[in-house]
C-alpha positions in Angstrom: 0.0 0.0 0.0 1.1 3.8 -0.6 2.8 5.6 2.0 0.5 7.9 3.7 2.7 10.5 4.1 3.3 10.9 0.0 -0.7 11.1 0.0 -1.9 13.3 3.0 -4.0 15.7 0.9 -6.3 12.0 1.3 -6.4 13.0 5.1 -7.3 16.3 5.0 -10.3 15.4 2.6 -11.3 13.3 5.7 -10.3 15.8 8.4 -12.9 18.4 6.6 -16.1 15.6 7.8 -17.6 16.4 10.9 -18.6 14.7 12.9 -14.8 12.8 13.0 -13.7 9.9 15.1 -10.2 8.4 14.9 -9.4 4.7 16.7 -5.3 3.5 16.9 -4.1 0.0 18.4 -1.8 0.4 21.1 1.1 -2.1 21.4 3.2 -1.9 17.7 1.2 1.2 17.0 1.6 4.0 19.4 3.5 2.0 21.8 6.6 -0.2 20.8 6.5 -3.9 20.9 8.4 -4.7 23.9 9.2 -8.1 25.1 6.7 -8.6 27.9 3.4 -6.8 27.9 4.6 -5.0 31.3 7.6 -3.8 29.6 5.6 -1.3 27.0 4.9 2.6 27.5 3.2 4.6 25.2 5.0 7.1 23.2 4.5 10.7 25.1 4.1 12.4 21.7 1.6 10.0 20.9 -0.3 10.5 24.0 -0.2 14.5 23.6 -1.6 14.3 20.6 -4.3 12.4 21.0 -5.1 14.8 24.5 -5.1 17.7 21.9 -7.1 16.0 19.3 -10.0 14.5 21.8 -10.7 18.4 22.5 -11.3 19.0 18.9 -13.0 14.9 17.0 -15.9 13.3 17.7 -14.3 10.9 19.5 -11.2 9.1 20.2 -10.2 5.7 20.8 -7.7 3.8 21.9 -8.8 -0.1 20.6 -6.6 -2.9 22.1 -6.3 -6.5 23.0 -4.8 -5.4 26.7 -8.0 -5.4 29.2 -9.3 -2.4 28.7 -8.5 -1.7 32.4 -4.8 -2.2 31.5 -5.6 -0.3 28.7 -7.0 3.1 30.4 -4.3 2.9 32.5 -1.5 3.2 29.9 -2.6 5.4 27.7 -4.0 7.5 30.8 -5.9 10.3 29.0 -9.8 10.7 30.7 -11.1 12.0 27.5 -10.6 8.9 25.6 -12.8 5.8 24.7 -10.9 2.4 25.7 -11.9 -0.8 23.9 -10.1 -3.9 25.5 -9.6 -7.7 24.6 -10.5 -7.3 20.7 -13.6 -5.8 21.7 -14.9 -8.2 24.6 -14.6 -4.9 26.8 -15.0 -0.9 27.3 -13.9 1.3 29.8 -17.1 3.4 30.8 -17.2 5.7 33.6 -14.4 3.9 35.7 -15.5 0.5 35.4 -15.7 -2.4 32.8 -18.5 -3.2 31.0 -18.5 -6.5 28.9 -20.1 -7.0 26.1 -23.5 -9.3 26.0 -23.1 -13.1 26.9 -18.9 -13.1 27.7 -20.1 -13.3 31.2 -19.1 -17.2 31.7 -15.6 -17.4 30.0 -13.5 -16.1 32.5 -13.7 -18.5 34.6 -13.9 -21.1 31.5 -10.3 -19.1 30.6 -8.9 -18.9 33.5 -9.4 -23.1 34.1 -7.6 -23.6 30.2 -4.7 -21.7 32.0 -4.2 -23.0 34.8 -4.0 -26.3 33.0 -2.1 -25.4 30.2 0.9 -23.8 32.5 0.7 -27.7 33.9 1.2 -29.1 30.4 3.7 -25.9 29.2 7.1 -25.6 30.9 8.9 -23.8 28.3 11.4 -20.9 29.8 10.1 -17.8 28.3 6.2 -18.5 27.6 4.4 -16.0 29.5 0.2 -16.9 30.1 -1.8 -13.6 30.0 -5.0 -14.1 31.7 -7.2 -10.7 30.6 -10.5 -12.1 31.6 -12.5 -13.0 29.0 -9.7 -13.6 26.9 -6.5 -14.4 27.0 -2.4 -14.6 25.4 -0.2 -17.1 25.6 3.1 -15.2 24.8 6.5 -17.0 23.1 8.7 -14.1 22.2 11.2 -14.7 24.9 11.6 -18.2 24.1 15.0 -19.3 22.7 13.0 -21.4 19.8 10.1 -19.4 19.0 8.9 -22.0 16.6 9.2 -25.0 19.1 7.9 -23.1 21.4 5.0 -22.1 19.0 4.4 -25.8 17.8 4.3 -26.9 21.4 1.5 -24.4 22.5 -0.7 -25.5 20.0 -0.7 -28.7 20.5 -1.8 -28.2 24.0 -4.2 -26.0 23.0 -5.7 -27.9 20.8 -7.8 -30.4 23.0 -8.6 -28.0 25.9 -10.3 -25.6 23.8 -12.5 -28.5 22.1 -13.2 -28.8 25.4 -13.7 -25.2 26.8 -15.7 -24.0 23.4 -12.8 -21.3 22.9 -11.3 -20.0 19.7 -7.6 -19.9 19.3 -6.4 -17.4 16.7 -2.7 -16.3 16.4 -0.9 -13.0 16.8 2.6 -11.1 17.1 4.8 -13.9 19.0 1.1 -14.9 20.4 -1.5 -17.4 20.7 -5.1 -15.8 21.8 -7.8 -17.5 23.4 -11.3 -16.3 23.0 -14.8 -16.6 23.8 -17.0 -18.1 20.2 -18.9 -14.5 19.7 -19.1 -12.5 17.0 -16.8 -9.9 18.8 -14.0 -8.6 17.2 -12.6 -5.0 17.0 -14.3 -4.1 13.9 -17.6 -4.8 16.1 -16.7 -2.3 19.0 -15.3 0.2 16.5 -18.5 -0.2 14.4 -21.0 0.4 17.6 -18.8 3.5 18.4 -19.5 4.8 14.5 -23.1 4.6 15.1 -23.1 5.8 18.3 -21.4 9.1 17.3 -23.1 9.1 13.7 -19.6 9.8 12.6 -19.2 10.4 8.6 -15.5 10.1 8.6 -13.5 7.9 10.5 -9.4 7.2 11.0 -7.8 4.0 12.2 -4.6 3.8 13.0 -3.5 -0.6 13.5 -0.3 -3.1 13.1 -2.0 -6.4 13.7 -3.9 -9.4 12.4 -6.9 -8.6 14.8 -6.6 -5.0 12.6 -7.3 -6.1 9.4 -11.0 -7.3 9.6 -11.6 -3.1 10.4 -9.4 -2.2 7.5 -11.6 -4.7 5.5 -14.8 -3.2 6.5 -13.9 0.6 6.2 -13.7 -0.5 2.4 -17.2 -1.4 2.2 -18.9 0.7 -0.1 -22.6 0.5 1.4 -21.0 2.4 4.6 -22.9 5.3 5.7 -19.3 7.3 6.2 -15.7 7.6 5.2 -12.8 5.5 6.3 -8.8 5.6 5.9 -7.0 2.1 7.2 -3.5 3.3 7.9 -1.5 0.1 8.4 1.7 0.4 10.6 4.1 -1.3 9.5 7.1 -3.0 11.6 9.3 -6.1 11.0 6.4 -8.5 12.3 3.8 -7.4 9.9 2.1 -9.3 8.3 1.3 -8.7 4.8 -2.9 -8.6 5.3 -2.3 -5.4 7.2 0.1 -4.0 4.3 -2.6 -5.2 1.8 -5.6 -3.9 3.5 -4.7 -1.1 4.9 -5.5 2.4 2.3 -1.8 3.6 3.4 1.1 2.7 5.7 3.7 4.4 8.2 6.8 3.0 9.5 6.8 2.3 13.0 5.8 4.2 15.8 8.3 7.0 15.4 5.5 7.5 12.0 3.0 7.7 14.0 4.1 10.2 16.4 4.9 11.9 12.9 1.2 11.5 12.0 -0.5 12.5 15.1 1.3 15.5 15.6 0.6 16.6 11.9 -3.2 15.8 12.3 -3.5 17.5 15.9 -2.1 20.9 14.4 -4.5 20.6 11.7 -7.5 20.2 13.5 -6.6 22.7 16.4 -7.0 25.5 13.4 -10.8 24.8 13.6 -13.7 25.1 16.6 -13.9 22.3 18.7 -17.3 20.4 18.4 
């Protein structure tokens, strides 16, 4: 896909539609990848930006597969919407609220876990419990792909037996509830919600690429722009999907800061 920044006159067509909402991914998108989810921070330019450009859109959100808890808490700006766990969860009003029937998996995810850290002793895997949802993490293994063949094939009979989905991600295996949640669902409930008619999203992942999919819809009721970040984990869906791509998160920083000065020259809705 095109480089965004060779074709930005394409986001200032979208930056003139009011009402505006823009949604970024955090972890490989505003945030480096780092090697243990704990280990991450948010880029400060990043997070200045989007403080000065909730004043002035719609609304903005920050859409992640962290808790959305977890998620609030590290991108800490009050004006923003969190999405957690691929959609499963939103921050509202200081609390968690999870979406319709997810109410039993916890518990269903946290017992896949606990037996799968019985059946995994691998140095380096790292089992993310996040709820409804969780990540069983490999990147700190010293044979990623032993470590990835060996996780799967415990996987595979506890979640015949659980009822979850396994899906993969950067250095990641996810477990999840069988709903029809996704990001593209929170992202699309938060479109109708605001009656937005143009919309940004900003995403590096697999779990990204069913929004950038949809924003090319032509029986949408608005206008979309996938910008696909690109790093050396990408896969090629996002680079495919995505209308236009930045490298990294330093690009992003670059992007943000460019769009905030833009839309600071008008009243704020």
């Amino acid at each position: 896909m095109p480089y965004l920044f060779d074709h930005f006159e394409s986001v200032r067509e979208l930056l003139s539609l009011t009402p505006l909402g823009l949604f970024t991914d955090i972890d490989g998108t505003i945030s480096e990848i780092a090697p243990s989810p704990p280990e991450a921070g948010v880029s400060p330019v990043c997070r200045e930006s989007l403080a000065i450009l909730a004043g002035y859109l719609a609304v903005v959100v920050a859409v992640s597969g962290r808790p959305a808890a977890e998620a609030r808490r590290m991108v800490g700006i009050d004006d923003l919407v969190y999405i957690g766990n691929h959609g499963y969860e939103r921050w509202v009003g200081g609390s968690v609220e999870l979406v319709p029937n997810a109410e039993e998996y916890p518990a269903k995810v946290e017992a896949v876990l606990d037996r799968l850290s019985s059946l995994i002793c691998i140095e380096g895997v790292i089992f993310e419990n996040k709820g409804p949802t969780a990540s069983i993490h490999y990147r700190r293994c010293h044979d990623r792909e032993a470590a990835l063949r060996a996780i799967n094939k415990a996987v595979a009979g506890l979640v015949r037996e659980s009822g979850l989905r396994v899906s993969q991600g950067k250095m990641t295996v996810e477990l999840r509830p069988p709903l029809e949640v996704s990001k593209w669902t929170a992202v699309r409930t938060l479109i109708a919600e605001h009656s937005l008619s143009g919309v940004i999203y900003l995403g590096d992942d697999v779990t990204d690429v069913d929004v950038f999919v949809a924003l090319h819809h032509g029986a949408l009721p608005f206008k979309g722009l996938g910008i696909g970040v690109v790093g050396e984990e990408t896969i090629t869906d996002v680079m495919l999907q995505a209308d236009f791509t930045l490298n990294g998160v330093g690009d992003v920083e670059r992007f943000l800061k460019r769009v905030a000065a833009e839309v600071a020259g008008r009243p704020a809705p």
